[in-house]
C-alpha positions as CSV (number, residue, x, y, z in Angstrom):
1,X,22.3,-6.9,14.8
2,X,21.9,-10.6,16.0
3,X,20.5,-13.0,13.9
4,X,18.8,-15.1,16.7
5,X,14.9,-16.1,17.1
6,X,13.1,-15.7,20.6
7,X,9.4,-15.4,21.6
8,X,9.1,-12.0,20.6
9,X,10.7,-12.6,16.8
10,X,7.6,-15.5,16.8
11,X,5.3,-13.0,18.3
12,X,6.4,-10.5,15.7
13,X,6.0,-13.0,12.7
14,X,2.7,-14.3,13.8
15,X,1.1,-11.2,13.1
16,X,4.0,-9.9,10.0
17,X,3.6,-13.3,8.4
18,X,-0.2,-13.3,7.5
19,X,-0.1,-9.6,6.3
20,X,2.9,-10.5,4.5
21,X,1.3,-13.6,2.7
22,X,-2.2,-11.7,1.8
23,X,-0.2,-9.0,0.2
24,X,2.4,-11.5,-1.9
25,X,-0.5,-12.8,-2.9
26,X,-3.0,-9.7,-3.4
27,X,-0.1,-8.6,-6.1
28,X,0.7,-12.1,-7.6
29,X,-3.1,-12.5,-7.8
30,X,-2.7,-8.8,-9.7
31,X,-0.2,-10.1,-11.7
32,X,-2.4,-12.8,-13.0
33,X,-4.6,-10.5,-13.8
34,X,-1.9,-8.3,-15.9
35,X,-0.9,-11.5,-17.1
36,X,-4.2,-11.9,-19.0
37,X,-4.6,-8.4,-19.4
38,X,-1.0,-8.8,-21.2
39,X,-2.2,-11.3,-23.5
40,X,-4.3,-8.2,-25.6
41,X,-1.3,-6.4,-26.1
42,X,1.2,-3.0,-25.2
43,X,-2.1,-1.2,-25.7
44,X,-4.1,-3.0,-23.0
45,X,-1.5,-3.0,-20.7
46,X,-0.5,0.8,-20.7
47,X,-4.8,1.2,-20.3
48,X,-4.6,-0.8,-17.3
49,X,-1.5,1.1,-15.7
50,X,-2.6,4.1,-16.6
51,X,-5.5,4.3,-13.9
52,X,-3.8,2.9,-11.2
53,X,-2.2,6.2,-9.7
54,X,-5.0,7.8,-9.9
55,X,-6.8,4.9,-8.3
56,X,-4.0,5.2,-5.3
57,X,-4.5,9.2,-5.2
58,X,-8.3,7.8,-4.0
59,X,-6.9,5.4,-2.0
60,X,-4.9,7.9,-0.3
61,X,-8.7,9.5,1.8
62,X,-9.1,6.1,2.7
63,X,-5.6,4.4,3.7
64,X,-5.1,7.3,5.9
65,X,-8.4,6.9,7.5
66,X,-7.2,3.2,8.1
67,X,-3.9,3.8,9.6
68,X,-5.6,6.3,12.0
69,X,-7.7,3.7,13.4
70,X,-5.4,1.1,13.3
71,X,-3.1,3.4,15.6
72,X,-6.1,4.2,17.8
73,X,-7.8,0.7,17.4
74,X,-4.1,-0.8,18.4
75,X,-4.2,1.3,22.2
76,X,-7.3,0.2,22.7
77,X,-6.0,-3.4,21.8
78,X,-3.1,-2.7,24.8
79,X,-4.8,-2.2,27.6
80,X,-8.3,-5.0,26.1
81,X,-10.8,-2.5,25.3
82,X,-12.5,-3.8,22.3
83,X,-16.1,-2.5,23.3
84,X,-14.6,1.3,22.7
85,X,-12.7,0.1,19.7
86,X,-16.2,-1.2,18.2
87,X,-17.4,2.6,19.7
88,X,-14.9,3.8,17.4
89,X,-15.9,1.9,14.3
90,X,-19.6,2.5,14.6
91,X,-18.5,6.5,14.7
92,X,-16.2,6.9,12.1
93,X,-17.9,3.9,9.5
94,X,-20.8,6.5,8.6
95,X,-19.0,9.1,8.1
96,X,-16.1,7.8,6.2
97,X,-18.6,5.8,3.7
98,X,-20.5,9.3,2.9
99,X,-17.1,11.1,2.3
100,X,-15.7,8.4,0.2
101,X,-18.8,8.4,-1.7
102,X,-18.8,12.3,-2.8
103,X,-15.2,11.7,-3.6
104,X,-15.3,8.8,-6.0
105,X,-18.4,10.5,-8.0
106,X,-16.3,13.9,-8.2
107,X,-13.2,11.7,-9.4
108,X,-15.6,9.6,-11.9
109,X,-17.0,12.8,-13.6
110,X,-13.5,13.9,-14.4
111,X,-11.9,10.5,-15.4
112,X,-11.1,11.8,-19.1
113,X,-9.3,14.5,-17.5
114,X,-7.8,13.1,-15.0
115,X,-6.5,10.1,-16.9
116,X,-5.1,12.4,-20.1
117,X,-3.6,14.5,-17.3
118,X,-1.4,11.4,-16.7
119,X,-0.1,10.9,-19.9
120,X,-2.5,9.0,-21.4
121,X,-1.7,8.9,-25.2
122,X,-4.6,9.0,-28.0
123,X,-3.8,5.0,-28.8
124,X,-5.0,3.9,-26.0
125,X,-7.1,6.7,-24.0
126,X,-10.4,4.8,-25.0
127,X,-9.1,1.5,-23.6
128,X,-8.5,3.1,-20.3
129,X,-11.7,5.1,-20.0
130,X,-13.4,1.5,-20.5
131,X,-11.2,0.5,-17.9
132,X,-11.5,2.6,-15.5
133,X,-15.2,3.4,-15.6
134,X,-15.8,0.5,-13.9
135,X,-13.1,0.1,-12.2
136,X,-13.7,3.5,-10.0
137,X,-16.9,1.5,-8.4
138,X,-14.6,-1.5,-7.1
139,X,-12.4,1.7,-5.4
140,X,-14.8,2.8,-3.5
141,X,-16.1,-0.4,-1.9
142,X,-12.0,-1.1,-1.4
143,X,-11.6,2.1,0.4
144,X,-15.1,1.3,2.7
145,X,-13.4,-2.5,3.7
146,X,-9.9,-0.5,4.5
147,X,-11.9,0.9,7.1
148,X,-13.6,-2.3,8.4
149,X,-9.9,-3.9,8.7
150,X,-8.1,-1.2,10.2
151,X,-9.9,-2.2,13.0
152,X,-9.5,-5.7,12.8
153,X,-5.4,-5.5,12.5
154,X,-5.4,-2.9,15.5
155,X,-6.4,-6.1,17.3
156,X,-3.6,-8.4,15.5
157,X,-6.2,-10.3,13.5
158,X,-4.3,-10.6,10.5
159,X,-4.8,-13.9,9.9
160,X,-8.7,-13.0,9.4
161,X,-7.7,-10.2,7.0
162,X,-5.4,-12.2,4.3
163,X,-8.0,-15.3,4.5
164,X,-10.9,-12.9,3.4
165,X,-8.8,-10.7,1.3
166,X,-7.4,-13.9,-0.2
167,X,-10.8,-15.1,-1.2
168,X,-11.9,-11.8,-2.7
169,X,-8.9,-12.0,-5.1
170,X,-9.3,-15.3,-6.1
171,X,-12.4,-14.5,-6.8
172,X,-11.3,-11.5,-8.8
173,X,-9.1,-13.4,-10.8
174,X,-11.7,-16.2,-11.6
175,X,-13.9,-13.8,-13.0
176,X,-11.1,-12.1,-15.0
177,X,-10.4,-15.3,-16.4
178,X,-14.0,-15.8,-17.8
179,X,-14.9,-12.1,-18.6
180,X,-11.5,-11.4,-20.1
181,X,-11.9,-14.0,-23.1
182,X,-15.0,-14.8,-23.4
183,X,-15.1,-18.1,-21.6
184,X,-18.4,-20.6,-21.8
185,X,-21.8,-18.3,-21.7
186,X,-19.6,-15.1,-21.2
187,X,-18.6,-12.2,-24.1
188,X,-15.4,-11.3,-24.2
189,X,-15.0,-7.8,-22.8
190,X,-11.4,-7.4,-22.6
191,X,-10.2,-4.6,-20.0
192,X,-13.6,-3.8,-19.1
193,X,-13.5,-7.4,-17.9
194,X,-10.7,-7.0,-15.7
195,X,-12.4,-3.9,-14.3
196,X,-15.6,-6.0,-13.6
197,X,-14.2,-8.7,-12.2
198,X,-12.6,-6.7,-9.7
199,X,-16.0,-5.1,-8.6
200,X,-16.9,-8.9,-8.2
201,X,-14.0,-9.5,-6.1
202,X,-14.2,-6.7,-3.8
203,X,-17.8,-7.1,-3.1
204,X,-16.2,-10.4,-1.8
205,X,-14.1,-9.3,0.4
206,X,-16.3,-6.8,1.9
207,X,-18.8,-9.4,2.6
208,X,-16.5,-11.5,3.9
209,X,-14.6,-9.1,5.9
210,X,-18.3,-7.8,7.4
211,X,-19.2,-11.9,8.8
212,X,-15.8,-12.1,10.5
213,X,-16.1,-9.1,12.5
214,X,-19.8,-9.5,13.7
215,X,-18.1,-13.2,14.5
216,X,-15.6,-11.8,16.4
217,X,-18.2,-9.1,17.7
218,X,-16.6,-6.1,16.7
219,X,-20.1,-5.1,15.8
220,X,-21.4,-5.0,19.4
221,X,-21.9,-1.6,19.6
222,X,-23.5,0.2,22.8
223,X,-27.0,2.1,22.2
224,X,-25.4,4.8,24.0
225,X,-22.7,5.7,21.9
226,X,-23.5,8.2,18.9
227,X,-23.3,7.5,15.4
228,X,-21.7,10.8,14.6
229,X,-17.9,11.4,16.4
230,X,-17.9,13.2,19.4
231,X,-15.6,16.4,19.6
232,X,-13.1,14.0,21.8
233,X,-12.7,11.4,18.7
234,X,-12.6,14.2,16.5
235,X,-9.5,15.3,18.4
236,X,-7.8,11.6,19.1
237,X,-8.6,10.7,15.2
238,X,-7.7,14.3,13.3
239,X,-4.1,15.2,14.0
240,X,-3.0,11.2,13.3
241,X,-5.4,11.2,10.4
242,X,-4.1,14.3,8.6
243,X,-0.3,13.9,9.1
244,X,-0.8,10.4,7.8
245,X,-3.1,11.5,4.8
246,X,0.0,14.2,4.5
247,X,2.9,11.6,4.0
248,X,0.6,10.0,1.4
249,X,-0.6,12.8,-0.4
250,X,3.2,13.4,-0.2
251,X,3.7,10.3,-2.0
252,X,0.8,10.2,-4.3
253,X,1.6,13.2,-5.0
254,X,5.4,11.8,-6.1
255,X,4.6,8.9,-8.1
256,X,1.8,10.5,-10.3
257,X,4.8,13.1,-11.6
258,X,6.7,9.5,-11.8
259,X,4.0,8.3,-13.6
260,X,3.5,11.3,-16.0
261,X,7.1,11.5,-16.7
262,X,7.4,7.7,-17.6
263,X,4.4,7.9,-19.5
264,X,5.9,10.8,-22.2
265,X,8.4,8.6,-23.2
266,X,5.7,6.4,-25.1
267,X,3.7,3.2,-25.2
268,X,5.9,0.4,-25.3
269,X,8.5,2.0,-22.6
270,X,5.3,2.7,-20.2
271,X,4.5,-0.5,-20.6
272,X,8.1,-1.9,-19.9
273,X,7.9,0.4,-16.7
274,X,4.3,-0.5,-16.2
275,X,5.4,-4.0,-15.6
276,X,8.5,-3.3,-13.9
277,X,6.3,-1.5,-11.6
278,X,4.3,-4.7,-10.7
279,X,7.6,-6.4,-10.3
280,X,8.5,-4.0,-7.9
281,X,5.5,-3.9,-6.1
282,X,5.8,-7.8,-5.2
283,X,8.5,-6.8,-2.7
284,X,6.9,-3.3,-1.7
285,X,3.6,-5.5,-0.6
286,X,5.2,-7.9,1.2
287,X,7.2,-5.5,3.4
288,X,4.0,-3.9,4.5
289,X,3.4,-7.3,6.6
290,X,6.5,-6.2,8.7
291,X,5.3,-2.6,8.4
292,X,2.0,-3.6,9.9
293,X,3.4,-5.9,12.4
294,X,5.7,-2.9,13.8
295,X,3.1,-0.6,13.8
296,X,0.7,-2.9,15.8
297,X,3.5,-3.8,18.2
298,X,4.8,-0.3,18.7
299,X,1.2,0.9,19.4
300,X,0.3,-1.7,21.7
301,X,3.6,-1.2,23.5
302,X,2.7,2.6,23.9
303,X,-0.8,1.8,24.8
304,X,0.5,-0.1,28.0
305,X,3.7,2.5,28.6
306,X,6.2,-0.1,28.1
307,X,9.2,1.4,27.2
308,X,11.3,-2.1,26.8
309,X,8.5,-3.8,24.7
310,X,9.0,-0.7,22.2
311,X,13.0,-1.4,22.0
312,X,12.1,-5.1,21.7
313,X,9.9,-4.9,19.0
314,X,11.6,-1.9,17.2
315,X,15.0,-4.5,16.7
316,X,12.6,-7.3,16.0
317,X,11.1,-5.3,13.3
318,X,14.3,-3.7,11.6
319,X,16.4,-7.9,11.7
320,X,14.0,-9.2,10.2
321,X,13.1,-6.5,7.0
322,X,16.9,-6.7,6.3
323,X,16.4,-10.6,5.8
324,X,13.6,-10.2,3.8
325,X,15.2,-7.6,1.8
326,X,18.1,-9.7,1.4
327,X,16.1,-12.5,0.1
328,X,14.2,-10.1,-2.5
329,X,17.6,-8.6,-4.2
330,X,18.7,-12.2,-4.5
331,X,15.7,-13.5,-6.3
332,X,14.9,-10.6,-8.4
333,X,18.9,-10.8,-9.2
334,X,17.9,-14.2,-10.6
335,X,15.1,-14.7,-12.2
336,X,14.9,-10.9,-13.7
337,X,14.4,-12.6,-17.4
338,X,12.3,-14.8,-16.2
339,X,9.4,-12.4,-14.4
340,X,9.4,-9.7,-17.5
341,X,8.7,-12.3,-19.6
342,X,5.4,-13.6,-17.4
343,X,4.0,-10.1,-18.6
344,X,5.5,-9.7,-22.1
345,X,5.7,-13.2,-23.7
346,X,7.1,-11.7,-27.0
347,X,10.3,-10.2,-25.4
348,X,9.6,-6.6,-26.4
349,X,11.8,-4.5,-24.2
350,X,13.9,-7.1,-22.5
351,X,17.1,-5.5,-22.1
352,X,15.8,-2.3,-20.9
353,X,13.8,-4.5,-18.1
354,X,17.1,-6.1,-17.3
355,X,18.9,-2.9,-16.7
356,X,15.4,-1.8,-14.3
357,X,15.2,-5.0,-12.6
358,X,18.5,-4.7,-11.3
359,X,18.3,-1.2,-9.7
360,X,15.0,-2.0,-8.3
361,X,16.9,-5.4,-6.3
362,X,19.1,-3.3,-4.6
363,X,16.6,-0.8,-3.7
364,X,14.5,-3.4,-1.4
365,X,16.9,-2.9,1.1
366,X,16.0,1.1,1.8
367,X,12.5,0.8,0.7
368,X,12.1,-2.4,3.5
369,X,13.6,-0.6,6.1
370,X,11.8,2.9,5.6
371,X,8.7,0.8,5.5
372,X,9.4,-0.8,8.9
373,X,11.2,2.5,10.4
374,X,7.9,4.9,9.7
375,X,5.7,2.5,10.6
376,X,7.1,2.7,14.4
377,X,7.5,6.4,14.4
378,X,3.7,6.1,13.0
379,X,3.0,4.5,16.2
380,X,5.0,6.4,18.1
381,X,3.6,9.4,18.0
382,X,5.3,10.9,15.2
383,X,3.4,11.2,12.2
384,X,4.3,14.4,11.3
385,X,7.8,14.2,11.4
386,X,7.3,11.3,8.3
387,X,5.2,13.2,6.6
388,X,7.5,15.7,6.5
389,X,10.1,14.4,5.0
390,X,7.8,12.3,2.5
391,X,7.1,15.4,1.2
392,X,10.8,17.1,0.8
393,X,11.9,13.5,-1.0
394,X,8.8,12.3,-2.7
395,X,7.4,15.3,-4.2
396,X,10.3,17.4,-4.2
397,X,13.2,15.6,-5.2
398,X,11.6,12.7,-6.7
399,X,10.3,14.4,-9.5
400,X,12.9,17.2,-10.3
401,X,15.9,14.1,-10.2
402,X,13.8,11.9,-12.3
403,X,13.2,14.7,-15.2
404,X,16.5,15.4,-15.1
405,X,18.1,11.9,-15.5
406,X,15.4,11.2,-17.9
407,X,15.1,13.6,-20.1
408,X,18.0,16.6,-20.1
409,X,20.3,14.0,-18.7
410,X,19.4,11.5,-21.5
411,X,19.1,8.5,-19.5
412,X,15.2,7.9,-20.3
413,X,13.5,4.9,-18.6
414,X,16.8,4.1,-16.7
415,X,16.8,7.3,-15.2
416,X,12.9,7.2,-13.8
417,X,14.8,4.0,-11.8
418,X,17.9,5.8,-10.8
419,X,15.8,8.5,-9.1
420,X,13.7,6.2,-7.4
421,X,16.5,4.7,-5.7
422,X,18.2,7.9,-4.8
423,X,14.3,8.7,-3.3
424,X,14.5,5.6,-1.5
425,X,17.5,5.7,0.0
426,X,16.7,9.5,1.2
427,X,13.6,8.3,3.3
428,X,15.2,5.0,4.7
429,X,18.6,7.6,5.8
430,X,15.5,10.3,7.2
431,X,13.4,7.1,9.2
432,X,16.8,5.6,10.5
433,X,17.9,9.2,12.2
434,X,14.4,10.2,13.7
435,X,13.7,6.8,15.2
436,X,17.5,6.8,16.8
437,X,16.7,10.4,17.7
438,X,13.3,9.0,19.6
439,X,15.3,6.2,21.0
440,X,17.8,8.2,22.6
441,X,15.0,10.8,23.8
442,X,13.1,7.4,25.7
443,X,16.0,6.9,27.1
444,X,16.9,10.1,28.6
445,X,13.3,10.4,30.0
446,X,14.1,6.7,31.7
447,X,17.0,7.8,33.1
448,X,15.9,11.3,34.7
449,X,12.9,8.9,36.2
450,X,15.4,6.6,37.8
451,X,17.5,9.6,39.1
């Protein structure tokens, strides 16, 4: 692996870079906000965390949704057909907002029983109702602007993306800040501050992310085209669309039995693991910038049949994750002390955090590379194949490896990180060996066409 830069690493980083930035930011922005929300105590923060896997089991309809059309948006992108990638838009938009729509009210009616289902303990239970009453109504509009973006980054524009998405955060955060404590002519609501200033800031975003594309005329749509799919975009969107929505069901699916298993071992270590979480998720964003960037690449690449651009782009994409990852272990190696105690000013569970915060730097590498790996076998063609084994190490083995080194095994919070780790490093070993597999198999097509 060569540690050069040509125009294709620049090519690569001008569209990894901006996804990368928006999401650093996105989950610093979302740190702020535990920040504050870590200021009303361990109770307020275990309400918070509580909703958020269930938040990302919605998610799940709707990020699938998004990669689908990004892959699909992305062809079109290769060979400079953004009139049918606006068809495309205008005939899955409808739908998807109607679907998402019936889902989130189904999901609200049930929140009680949803969120005691995760472990939610009687201390804090009505916190995180309060919480996440409102805070269901800022998933849905997230899940409808997925949908408008998908699009958008198909076409590279992720520059466009993290300046709106950007905005909408700030945004967020500014409201947080005055609905939180109470600040000039505002009460202080507390969580159900937090969850309203979100609303505020993803009706932002979606505004915002609505005026680029009609700038950038992603809204020209032809009268002709229907505003209901046709059986043909039915059968281009479906089969990427479900083996997607499979690998993150797969996952979901994973990290709520994380979440629940975590969550039985009581407030103040859910909250230690709630924060180590958004510690963990700093990294975890970022990486989805090279994710993205490989996926667009790769997809373009196959759009215009170029077999060397693919090869280009897939050792562009894997150099540069393992520098990033490098650069993550490093700094979380460093300043571990120093980010737990951002979120828990009083200490509470410090040495535990240490102990966490160490696994979770070495696990950047895998986790970076299985990121970057899937997302060019997404492109590729080969969805399936990483859902597949998201779901044999996710919401298999995950769960059964972390209840054992929790709980029979005796290792408790430590051992929710050690399996995580051991999950990670099973789906960066399975991504490595299918996309050598599919590089060998390009090649062996090349060479029977040259013969």
């Amino acid at each position: 692996m060569t540690i050069g830069f040509d125009c294709h690493d620049k090519k690569y980083l001008k569209i990894a870079m901006p996804a990368s930035v928006e999401s650093l930011c996105m989950i610093l922005l979302a740190s702020a906000d535990m920040i504050m929300v870590g200021t009303l105590g361990a109770e307020a923060i275990a309400a918070v965390s509580i909703f958020m896997q269930p938040r990302l089991v919605l998610f799940c309809f709707s990020r699938s949704a998004a990669a689908a059309l990004t892959l699909l948006a992305s062809r079109y992108a290769g060979r400079g057909e953004r009139i049918e990638a606006a068809d495309l838009l205008k005939q899955m938009l409808g739908v998807s907002c109607a679907f998402f729509m019936v889902l989130h009210l189904v999901f609200w009616y049930f929140l009680q029983d949803i969120l005691t289902l995760m472990g939610a303990e009687p201390d804090y239970i009505s916190l995180a109702m309060e919480y996440a009453n409102i805070a269901t109504a800022a998933a849905y509009i997230s899940s409808v602007t997925y949908v408008l973006q998908a699009i958008q980054l198909g076409f590279g524009k992720t520059t466009e993306i993290m300046r709106t998405n950007l905005i909408g955060n700030g945004v967020n955060i500014a409201a947080n800040f005055f609905l939180i404590f109470g600040i000039g002519p505002f009460p202080a609501m507390g969580v159900a501050g937090a969850a309203l200033g979100t609303v505020i800031g993803t009706l932002s975003t979606i505004a915002m992310t609505c005026a680029e594309m009609k700038k950038e005329e992603f809204f020209a749509w032809r009268k002709e085209c229907r505003w209901f799919p046709t059986r043909e975009r039915w059968k281009s969107f479906m089969p990427v669309y479900l083996s997607v929505f499979s690998e993150q069901g797969c996952e979901r699916a994973g990290m709520v039995l994380f979440t629940r298993i975590a969550a039985g071992l009581g407030t103040v270590p859910f909250a230690v693991h709630s924060i180590c979480m958004n510690i963990a998720d700093i990294y975890y964003d970022f990486a989805q910038g090279p994710g993205k960037a490989s996926m667009v690449l790769a997809g373009q690449a196959c759009g215009k049949k170029d077999v060397n651009e693919w090869h280009t782009y897939r050792n562009v994409g894997v150099k540069l994750t393992f520098i990033f990852s490098a650069i993550s272990c490093v700094l979380t190696i460093l300043f571990h002390d120093e980010l737990y105690l951002l979120f828990m000013p009083d200490g509470r569970g410090i040495e535990l955090a240490a102990v966490v915060l160490i696994i979770r730097a070495f696990v950047s590498f895998p986790e970076g590379h299985a990121i970057t790996c899937a997302s060019i076998l997404r492109a590729s063609g080969q969805t399936a194949s990483v859902a597949a084994y998201s779901f044999i190490s996710v919401t298999i083995l995950r769960p059964i490896i972390t209840w054992l080194l929790t709980y029979p095994l005796g290792f408790g919070l430590i051992g929710c990180w050690m399996a995580l780790a051991i999950d990670q490093t099973t789906r960066g070993t399975c991504a490595t060996v299918l996309l050598r597999r599919l590089h060998n198999r390009i090649h062996e097509e090349m060479e029977k066409k040259l013969g």
